[in-house]
C-alpha angles and dihedrals in degrees: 000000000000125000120242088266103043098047090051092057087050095050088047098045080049092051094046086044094054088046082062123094107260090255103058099052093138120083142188130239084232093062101037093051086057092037086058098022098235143160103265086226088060093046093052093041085054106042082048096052092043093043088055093045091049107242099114127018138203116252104169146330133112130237092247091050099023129249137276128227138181135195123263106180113047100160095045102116095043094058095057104041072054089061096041091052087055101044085054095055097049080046088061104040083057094054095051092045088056097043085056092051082053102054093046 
């Protein structure tokens, strides 16, 4: 569902989250753009994209002072390298099974 980029930016906004203490798990735009070093425009594009997909959400903020966020799918990439891992295996049984008809 996300794109290469997108979903490198995700993997590297939950890495700097889990360094946090467990109490500061929310974050602002602001810190996050000097943390990565990125264009403001492609921070905002990103933490959009990911807010409508689900993935963050806002939790408070203002224009004037930014906005916080926090992070709603942590397992999200497990998961589907789960399901992946699963899928690959099925793809192989299948292959063998075939290659047996075939012989035979």
């Amino acid at each position: 569902e996300l794109s290469g980029n997108l979903r490198q930016f995700f993997e590297i906004l939950k890495a700097q989250m889990v360094a946090k203490a467990e109490s500061q798990r929310s974050f602002f735009a602001k810190d996050i753009r000097q943390l990565l070093r990125l264009n403001p425009m492609t921070v905002n594009r990103h933490l959009r994209d990911l807010e409508q997909r689900g993935y963050i959400s806002q939790i408070g903020g203002n224009r004037k002072t930014g906005y916080e966020y926090q992070i709603e799918l942590w397992q999200e990439y497990s998961d589907l390298q789960n399901s992946i891992n699963i899928m690959d295996a099925n793809l192989e049984e299948l292959r063998k099974k075939e290659k047996e008809a075939s012989i035979t």
